[in-house]
N, C-alpha and C positions, 0 to 999 in steps of 0.2 A: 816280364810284363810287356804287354804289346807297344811298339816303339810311337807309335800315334798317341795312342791313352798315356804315357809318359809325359808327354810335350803337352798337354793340358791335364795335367795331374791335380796341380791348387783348384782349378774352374771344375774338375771332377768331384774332389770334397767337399766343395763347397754347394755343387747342386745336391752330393746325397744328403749331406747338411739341412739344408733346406725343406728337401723334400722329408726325412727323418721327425724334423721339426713339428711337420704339418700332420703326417700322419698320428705321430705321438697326442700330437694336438687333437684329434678328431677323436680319438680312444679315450681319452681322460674323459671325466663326470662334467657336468658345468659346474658342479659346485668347487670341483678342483681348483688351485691357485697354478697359474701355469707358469710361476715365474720359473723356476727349475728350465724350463725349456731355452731362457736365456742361456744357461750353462751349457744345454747343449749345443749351441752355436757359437758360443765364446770358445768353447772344444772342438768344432768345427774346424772356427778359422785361427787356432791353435796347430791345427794337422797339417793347414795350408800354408802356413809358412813355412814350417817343416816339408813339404813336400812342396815348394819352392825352391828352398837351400837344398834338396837334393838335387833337384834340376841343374844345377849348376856341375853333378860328376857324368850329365848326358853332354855327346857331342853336339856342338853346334849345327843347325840343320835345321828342317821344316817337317810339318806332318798333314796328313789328310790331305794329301793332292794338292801341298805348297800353299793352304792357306793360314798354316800356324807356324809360328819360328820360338823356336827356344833359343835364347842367346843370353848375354851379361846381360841385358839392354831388358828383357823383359824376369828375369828375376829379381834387377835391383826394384821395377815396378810393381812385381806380386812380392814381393815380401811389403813393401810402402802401404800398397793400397789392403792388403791383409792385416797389417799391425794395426790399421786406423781402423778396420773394421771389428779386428778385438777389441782396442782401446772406446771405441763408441758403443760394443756391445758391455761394456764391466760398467760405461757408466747409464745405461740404461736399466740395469739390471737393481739399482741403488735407486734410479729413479722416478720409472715408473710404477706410479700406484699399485696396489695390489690388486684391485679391484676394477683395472684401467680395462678395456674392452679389447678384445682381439689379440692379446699377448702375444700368441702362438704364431699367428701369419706376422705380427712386427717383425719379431725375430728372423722367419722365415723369409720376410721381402728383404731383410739387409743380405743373409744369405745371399740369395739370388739376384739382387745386384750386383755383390761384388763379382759373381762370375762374369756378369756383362763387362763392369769394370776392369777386370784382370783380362778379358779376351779383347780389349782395346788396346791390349798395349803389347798383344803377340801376334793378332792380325795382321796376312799380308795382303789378305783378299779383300779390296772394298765393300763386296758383300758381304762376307763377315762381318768387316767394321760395322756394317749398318744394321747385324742381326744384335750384335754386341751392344751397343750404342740406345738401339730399342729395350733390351733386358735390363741395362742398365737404369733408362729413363722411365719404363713403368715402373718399377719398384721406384723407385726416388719420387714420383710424383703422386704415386700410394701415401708414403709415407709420409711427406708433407702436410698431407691432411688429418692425420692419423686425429690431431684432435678435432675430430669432426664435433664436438658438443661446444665450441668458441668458434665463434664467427670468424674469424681470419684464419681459421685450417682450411675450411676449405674455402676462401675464397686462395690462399698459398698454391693448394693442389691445383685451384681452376686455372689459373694464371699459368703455372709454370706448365699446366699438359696445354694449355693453347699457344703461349710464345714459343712450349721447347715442341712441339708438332709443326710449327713453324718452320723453327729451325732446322728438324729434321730432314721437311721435305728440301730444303736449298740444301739439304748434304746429301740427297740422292738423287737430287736433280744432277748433281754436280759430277755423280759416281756417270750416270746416263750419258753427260757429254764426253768425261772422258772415255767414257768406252768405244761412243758414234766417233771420238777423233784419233783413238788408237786401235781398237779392238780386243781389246783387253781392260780386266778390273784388278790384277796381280800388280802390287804397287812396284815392286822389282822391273817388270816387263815394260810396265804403264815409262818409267825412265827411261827403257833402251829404245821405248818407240816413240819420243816425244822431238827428237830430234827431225824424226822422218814424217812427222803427218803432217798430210796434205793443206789442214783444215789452221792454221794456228791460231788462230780468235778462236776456234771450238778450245781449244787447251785452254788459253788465257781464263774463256767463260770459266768450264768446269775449276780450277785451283780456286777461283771468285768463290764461287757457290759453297765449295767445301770448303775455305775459309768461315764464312761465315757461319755454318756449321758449327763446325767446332770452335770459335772465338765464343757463340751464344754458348756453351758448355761451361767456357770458363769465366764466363761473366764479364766479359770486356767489353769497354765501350766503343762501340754506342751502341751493342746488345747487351747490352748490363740491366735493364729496365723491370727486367723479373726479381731483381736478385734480394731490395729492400722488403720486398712485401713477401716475399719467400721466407727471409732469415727470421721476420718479425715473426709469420704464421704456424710456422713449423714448429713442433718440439728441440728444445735446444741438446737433447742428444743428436735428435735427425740433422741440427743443421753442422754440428760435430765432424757428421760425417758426410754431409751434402756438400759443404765446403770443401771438404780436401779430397776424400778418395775418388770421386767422376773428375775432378778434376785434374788427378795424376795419371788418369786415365786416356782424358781429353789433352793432358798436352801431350804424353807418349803417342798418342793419334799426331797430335801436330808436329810434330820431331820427324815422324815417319814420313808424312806429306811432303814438306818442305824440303826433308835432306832428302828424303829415298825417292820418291816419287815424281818432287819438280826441282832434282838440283841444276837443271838447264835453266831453269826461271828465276835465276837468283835474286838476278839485276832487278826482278818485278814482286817477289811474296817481299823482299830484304827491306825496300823502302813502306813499303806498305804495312808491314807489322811492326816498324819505325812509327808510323804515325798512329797503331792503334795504341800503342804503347805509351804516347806522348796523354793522347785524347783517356784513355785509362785511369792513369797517376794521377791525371791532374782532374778528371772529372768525379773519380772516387775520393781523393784528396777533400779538394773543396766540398761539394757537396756532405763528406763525414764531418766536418767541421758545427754544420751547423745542427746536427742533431741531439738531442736529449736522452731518445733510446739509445738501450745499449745496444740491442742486437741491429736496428737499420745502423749505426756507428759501424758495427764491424761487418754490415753487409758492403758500406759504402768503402769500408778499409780492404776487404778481400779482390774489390776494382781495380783499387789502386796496385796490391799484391801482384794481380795479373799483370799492369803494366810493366813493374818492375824486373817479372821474369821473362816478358814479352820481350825484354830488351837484351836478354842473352841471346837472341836469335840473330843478333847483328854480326856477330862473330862467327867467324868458322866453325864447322861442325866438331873439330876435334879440342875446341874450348867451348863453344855455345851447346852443344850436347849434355856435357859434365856438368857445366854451369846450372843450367837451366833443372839439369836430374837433381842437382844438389840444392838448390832455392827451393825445389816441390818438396824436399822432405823435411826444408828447415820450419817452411811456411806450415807444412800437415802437425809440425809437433808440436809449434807453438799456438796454432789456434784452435787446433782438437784441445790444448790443456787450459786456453779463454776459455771454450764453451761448456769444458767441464765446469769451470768455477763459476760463469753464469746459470746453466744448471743448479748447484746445488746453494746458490746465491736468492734463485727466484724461485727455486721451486718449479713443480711439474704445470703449476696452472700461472705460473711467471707476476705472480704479485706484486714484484719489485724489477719493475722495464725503467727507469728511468735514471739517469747520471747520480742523481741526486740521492735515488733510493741508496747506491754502493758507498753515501758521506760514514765514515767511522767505521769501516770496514773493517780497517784490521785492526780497531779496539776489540769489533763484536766478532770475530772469529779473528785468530793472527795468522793462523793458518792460512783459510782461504783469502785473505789480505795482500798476506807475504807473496801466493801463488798469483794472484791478478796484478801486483805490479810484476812482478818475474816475468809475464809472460807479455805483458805490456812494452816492458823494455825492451825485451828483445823481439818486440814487432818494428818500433823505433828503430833497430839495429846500433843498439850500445852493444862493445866489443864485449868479447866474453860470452856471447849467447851464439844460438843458431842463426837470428836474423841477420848479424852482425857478416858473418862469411855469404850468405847469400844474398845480399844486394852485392858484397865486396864482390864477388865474384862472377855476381849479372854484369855489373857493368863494368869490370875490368875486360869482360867478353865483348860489350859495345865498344868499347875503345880500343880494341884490336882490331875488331871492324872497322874502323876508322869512325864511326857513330860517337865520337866527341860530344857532340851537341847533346844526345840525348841522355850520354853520362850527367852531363850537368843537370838537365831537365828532371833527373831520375833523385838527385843528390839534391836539389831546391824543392821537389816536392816529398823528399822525406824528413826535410827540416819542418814541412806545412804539416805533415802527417804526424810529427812530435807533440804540437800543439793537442788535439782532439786525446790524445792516448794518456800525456800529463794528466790534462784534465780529469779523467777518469780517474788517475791514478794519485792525483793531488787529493781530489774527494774521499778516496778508500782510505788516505793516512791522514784524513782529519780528524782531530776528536769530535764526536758524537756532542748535540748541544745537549744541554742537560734537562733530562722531561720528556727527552725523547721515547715515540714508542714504534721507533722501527724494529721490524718482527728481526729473528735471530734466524740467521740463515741456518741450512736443513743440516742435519748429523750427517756426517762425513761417513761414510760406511767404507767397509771391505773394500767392496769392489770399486768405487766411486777413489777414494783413496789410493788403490792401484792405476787405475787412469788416468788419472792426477801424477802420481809416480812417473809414471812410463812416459808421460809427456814433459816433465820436469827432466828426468833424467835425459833424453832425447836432444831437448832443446840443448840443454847444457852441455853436451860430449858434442856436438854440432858445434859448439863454440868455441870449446877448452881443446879439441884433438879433432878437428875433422878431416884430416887424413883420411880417416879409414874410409868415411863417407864418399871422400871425396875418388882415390884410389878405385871405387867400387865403380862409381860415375864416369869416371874417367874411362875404365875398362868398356863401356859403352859403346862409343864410337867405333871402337875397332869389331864392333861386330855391324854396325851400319855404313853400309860400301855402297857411296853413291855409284851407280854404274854408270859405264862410259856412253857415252851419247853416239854411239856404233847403232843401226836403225837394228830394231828387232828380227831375230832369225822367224823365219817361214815354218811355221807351225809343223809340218811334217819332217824338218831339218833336226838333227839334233843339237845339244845344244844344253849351257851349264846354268843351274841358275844361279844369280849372282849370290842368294845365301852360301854357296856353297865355296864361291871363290875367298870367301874372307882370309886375311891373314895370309894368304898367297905369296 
């Protein structure tokens, strides 16, 4: 196999995925049911995590003219953002109607995001990033609206393509100056010549801009302002997967930036994503507090989530790396397996949005009962789950930074974050008054059941053994090598790049 085509092998299956999807699509009758074509992309990104874990027996290195890397650092990422992509495709497959409009391209645009998603987090080239970033964000802002026939699909879609278009442009605005103050967009190189440009306010700007960027990615504040009217409008598989995998995506993008790209800038991103971190927890905190919906609850909880992993970045890269890799997959398994049980709680057209509607929950299903406090807890971080090791771990990382302060800050605001998730989960173990005629949540099928599974089981080996998780994350670091602040070689000089020096 060609050694290029190797080094994006998942983002290769996953487009013929896609595009397989769509064709299929167009050949069938209309009176055809197209759900089957779920299956074909649930087997899609079935291959790509298999040919992700293969990736792992290629050497370390880059492709395409040094703008993709294969390393630990981006397989433990394309397996992440591929499993969330299976697990959100089984429980769509359960969920949506038979008769729902467009089947064919749904499946098709998840596809095709995750390739943007997974080439976020192997990107070295900024251009890339931003080709990645965009594949990503059309499809996601598709599918957002997907139920175009309820007023709040699309106004979800309108919002998020005009704030994340926004966004966008300060993330290529930002690519622009670094290039006018280095001469290069190679995030390897953009380090060796940061030390020598002429211009350093031009630096300062650009890391600004790309910040911002990517913080509106992961919904932190005070660009969080998309994220409640997103999570309310959207299909609750979409937001399954809108919540976790762009944003395993987007912080693999920010790991990169921060360690690879401006480790001269320590002293300036360190305190600075100290405070988005603080403004995060505590504005997602509060604010989820006072909500009745479920899904703005856990848009305003996913805020707070960012801070908390914002705050592994205080720590050196050879604990804040691991850290921060191990928090995104605890977060992805525990709230992919909420929005499965809000799914099949509310239903496709979301009947039951309110705290009140989940009262006697796990009398009227024990099943999905038992599954919303499980996954409830361990957003809390009670020991024994996955939430529980990835705060432990974010901010054991802040307090090796010497970032004391915001350990506490991080630890007061998830005693505040207990409160709101109780609540929810006080209502689902009360008994039902009697006369009641709350509807009975939806039949639990196959696939919906295995999504449910895999995020169950996830959370839990996150809690009970995370070793292995951890061990994985850890191997990370060592294939990201800040380089040395030496000013960059002269274009016609030869000359290594630093993928290559790893492990030296």
């Amino acid at each position: 196999m060609n050694q290029d085509i190797a080094r994006i092998l998942p983002e290769v299956v996953l487009t013929l995925t896609g595009v397989a999807v769509m064709l299929i699509d167009a050949t069938l009758p209309p009176a055809w049911p197209r759900r089957n074509l779920g299956w074909i992309a649930a087997i899609g990104a079935t291959l790509a995590i298999y040919a992700s874990i293969w990736q792992l027996s290629l050497p370390e290195g880059t492709g395409f003219f040094g703008t993709v890397e294969t390393s630990n650092f981006t397989v433990f990422f394309h397996i992440l953002i591929c499993g969330i992509v299976l697990v959100a495709l089984l429980l769509s497959l359960d969920s949506l109607p038979a008769d729902s409009h467009h089947q064919g391209e749904f499946y098709a645009l998840i596809a095709f995001g995750a390739v943007g998603m997974c080439l976020l987090s192997s990107a070295i080239e900024l251009l890339l990033v931003f080709i990645a970033l965009e594949i990503s964000s059309i499809s996601t802002y598709i599918l957002a609206g997907y139920r175009k026939h309820v007023g709040k699909g699309p106004e979800a879609a309108l919002k998020y393509f005009l704030l994340g278009s926004f966004a966008t442009a300060f993330l290529l605005y930002g690519i622009a100056l670094i290039f006018g103050a280095t001469g290069t967009t190679e995030i390897y190189k953009i380090a060796h010549a940061i030390p020598g440009a002429q211009n350093q306010i031009l630096v300062v700007a650009a890391l600004a801009f790309l910040l911002v960027g990517i913080l509106f990615k992961v919904s932190a504040a005070p660009f969080h302002v998309w994220t409640p009217d997103v999570y309310e409008g959207a299909p609750s598989p979409v937001v399954a997967l809108l919540s976790t995998a762009p944003k395993a995506g987007a912080f693999a993008l920010l790991i990169r930036i921060v360690y690879e790209a401006f480790p001269t800038l320590h002293s300036l991103w360190s305190p600075l994503l100290w405070a988005v971190a603080v403004l995060s927890m505590t504005v997602g905190n509060l604010a989820a507090l006072r909500q009745q919906n479920v899904k703005r609850m856990m848009a305003y909880s996913s805020i707070a989530h960012a801070g908390y992993l914002l705050a592994a970045f205080s720590g050196a890269p050879e604990i804040g790396i691991p850290a921060a890799a191990f928090y995104i997959a605890a977060y992805s398994a525990m709230n992919v397996g909420i929005f499965a049980v809000i799914t099949l709680v509310s239903g496709y057209d979301e009947h039951l949005p309110l705290i009140d509607d989940y009262r006697g929950l796990l009398y009227r299903s024990p099943f999905l009962g038992s599954m919303l406090i499980f996954f409830l807890v361990s957003l809390i971080g009670i020991p024994f789950t996955g939430g529980f090791f990835g705060k432990f771990y974010s901010f054991t990382s802040a307090v090796s930074g010497g970032a004391v302060i915001l350990a506490i800050i991080g630890l007061l605001n998830s005693g505040i974050a207990a409160a709101y998730y109780l609540r929810l989960a006080l209502a689902a173990a009360q008994r039902p008054e009697s006369g009641s005629a709350t509807p009975q949540p939806s039949r639990v099928g196959i696939t919906a059941l295995a999504a449910l599974a895999f995020s169950a089981a996830a959370t839990l080996m996150l809690g009970i053994v995370p070793n292995a998780i951890l061990r994985a994350a850890q191997s990370s670091p060592q294939t990201l090598q800040a380089p040395d602040s030496s000013p960059v070689a002269p274009a016609d000089s030869p000359s290594v790049h630093p993928a290559q020096q790893v492990n030296q």
